[in-house]
C-alpha positions as CSV (number, residue, x, y, z in Angstrom):
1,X,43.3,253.0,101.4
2,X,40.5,253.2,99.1
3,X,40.4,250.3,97.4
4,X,37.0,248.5,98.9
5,X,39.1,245.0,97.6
6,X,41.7,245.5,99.7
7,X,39.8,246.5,103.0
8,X,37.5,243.5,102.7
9,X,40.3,241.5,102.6
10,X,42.2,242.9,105.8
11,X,38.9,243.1,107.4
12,X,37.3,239.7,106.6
13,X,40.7,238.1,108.2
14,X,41.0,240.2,110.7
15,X,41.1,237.5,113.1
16,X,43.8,235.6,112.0
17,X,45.6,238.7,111.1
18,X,45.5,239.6,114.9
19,X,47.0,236.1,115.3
20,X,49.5,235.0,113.3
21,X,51.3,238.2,111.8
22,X,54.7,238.0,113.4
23,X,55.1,241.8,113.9
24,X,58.5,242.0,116.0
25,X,60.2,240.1,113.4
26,X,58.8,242.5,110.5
27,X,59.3,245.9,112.6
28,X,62.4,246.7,111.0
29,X,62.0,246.1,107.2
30,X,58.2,247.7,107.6
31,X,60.1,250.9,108.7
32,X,62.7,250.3,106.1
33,X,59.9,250.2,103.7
34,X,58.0,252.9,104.7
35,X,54.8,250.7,105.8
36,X,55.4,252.6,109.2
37,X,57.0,255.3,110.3
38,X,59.7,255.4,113.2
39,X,57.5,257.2,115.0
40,X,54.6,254.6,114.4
41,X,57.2,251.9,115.4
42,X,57.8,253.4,118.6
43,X,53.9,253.1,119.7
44,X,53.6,250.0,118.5
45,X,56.2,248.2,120.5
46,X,54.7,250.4,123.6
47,X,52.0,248.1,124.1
48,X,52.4,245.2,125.9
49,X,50.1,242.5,123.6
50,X,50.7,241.2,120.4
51,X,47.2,241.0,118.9
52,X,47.0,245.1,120.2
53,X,50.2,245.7,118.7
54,X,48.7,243.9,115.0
55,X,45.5,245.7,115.7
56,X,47.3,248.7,115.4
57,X,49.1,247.7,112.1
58,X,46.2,246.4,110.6
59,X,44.2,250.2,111.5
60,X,47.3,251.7,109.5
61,X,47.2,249.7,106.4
62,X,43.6,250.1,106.2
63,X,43.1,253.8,106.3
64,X,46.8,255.3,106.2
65,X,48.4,253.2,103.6
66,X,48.6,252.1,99.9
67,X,47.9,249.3,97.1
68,X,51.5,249.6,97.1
69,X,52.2,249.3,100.7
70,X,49.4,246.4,100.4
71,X,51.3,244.0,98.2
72,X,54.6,244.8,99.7
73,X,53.3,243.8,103.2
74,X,52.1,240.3,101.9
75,X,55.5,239.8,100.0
76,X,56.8,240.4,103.6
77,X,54.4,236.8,105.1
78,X,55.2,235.0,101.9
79,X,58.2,235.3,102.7
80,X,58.2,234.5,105.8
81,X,60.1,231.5,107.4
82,X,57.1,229.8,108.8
83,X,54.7,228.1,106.6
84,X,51.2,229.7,108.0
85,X,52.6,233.1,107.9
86,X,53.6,232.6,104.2
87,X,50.2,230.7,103.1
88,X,48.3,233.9,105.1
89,X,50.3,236.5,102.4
90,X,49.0,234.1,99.5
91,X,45.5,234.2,101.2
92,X,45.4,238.3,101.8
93,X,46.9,239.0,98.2
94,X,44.9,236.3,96.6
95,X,41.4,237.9,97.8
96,X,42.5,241.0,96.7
97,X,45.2,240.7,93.8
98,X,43.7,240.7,90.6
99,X,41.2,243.6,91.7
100,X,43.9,246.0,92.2
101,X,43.0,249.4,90.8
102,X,46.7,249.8,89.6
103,X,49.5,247.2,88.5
104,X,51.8,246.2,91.1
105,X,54.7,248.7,91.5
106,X,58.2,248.2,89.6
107,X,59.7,248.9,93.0
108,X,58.0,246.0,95.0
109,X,58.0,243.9,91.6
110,X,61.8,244.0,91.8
111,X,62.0,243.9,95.4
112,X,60.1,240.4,96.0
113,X,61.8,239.1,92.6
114,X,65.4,239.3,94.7
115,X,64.3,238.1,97.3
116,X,62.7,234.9,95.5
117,X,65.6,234.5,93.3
118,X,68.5,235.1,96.0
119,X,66.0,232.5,98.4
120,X,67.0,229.8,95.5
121,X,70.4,230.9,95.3
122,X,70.5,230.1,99.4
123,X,68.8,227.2,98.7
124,X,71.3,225.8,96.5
125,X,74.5,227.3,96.6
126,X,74.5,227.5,100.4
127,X,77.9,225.4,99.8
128,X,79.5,227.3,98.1
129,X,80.0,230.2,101.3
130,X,82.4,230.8,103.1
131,X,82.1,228.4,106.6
132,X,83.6,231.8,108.3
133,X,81.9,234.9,107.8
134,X,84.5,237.6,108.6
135,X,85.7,236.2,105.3
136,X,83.0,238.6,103.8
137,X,83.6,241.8,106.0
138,X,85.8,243.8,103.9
139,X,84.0,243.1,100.9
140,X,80.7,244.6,102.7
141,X,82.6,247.2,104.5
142,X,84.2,248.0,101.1
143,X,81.1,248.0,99.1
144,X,78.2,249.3,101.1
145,X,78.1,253.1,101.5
146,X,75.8,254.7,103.3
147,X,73.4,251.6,103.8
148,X,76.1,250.2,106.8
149,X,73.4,251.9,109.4
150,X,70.5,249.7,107.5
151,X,72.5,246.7,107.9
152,X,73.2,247.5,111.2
153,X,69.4,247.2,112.1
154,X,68.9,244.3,109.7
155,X,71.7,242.1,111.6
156,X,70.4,243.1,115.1
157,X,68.4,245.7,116.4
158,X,70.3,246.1,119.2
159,X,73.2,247.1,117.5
160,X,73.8,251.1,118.3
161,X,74.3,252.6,115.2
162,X,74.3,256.0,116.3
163,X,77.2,255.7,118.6
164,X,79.3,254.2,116.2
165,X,78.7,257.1,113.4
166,X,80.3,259.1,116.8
167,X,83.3,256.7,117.2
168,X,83.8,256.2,113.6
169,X,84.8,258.2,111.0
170,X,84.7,256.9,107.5
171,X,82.0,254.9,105.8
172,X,84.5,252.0,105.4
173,X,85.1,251.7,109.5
174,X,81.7,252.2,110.5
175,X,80.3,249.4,108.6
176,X,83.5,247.6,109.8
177,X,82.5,248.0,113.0
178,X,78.6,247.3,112.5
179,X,79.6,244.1,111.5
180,X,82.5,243.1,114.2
181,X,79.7,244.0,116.5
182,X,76.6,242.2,115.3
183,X,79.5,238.9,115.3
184,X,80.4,239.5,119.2
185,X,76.9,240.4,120.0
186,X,75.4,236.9,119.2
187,X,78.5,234.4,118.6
188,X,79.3,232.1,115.2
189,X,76.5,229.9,115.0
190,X,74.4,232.9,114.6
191,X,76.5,235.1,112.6
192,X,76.6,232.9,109.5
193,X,77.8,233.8,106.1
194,X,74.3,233.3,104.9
195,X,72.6,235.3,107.7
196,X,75.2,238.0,106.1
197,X,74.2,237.6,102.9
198,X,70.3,237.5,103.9
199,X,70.4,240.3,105.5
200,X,72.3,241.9,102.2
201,X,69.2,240.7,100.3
202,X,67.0,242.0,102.8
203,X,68.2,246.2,102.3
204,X,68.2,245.3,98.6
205,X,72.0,245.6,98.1
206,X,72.2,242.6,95.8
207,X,75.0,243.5,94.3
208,X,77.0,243.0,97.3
209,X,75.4,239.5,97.6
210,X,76.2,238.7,94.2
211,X,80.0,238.4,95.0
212,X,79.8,236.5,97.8
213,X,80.3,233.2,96.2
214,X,83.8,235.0,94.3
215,X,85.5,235.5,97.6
216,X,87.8,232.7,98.7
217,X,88.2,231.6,102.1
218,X,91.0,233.2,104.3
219,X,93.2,230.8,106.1
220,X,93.2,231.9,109.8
């Protein structure tokens, strides 16, 4: 990354950075996004420290990545569960937003807007949901394509995608399957309508998440 803004900001927090950037959580949507590669991914989660394994991430976003990769990683903290991670985004984009060389990108502009304005939506219209969440299955199964695999990895990484693309034919079942899965795997409390529609938000299918709140609870 060339921009000198940018590396003064990674560098002069570099501390904290080492400290409180919650890198397991963010492994999947900064492969997802491109920040790292699957291959980069791998090595990371090799090493056996946290601080080594930001280290490493920080290295990569200083000399391998971009501006663009730059504001998308602190859209990542902001929006974050846990109040320092958020407040250290705003801190690393605030040093260096406004010196950008270019504008931020419509792609990460539209990204972090859904995930603000769908936040809200959870926020408020959590009530709305369905209490069950297989209530949603067909709808996503129905709707999602070839993104079933992303969700898959959003929902739980343990999840084996690959050997359900083996056992399962169609699109339709696969997702069907991801999703039957990811419920078994970690129980009802955990599977939640809104960790559904979260997750939804999360591989930018937002127009699946927008017709969650049209689907009417099944009697079971």
């Amino acid at each position: 990354m060339e921009n000198p803004n940018i590396q003064a900001a990674l560098e002069n927090n570099r501390d904290k950075f080492l400290k409180i950037v919650p890198i397991e959580e963010l492994f999947t949507r900064l492969e997802l996004e491109k920040i790292l590669s699957q291959k980069q991914v791998k090595a990371i989660r090799a090493l056996d420290d946290t601080e080594d394994m930001n280290g490493k991430l920080l290295k990569i976003l200083k000399d391998q990545r971009t501006e663009e990769d730059f504001v998308l990683f602190c859209g990542l903290l902001k929006n974050n569960n846990v109040n320092a991670v958020k407040a250290f985004g705003a801190k690393l984009e605030a040093e260096a937003g406004g010196k950008l060389n270019n504008p931020v990108p419509k792609k990460t502009e539209i990204s972090l807007h859904h995930l603000n304005e769908f936040n809200l939506i959870l926020k408020y219209n959590a009530t709305e949901l369905s209490a069950n969440v297989k209530d949603y299955f067909f709808l996503v199964a129905n709707k999602i394509g070839k993104d079933w695999s992303k969700l898959g990895k959003i929902l739980n990484q343990s999840i084996d995608t690959d050997t359900i693309k083996e056992e399962q034919t169609s699109g339709f079942d696969r997702a069907y399957a991801v999703l039957n899965k990811w419920y078994n795997m970690v129980g009802r409390d955990i599977a939640t309508s809104k960790a559904l529609l979260e997750a939804l938000i999360e591989i930018e299918r937002t127009d699946i998440a927008d017709k969650f709140v049209s689907v009417k609870p099944f009697l079971y």
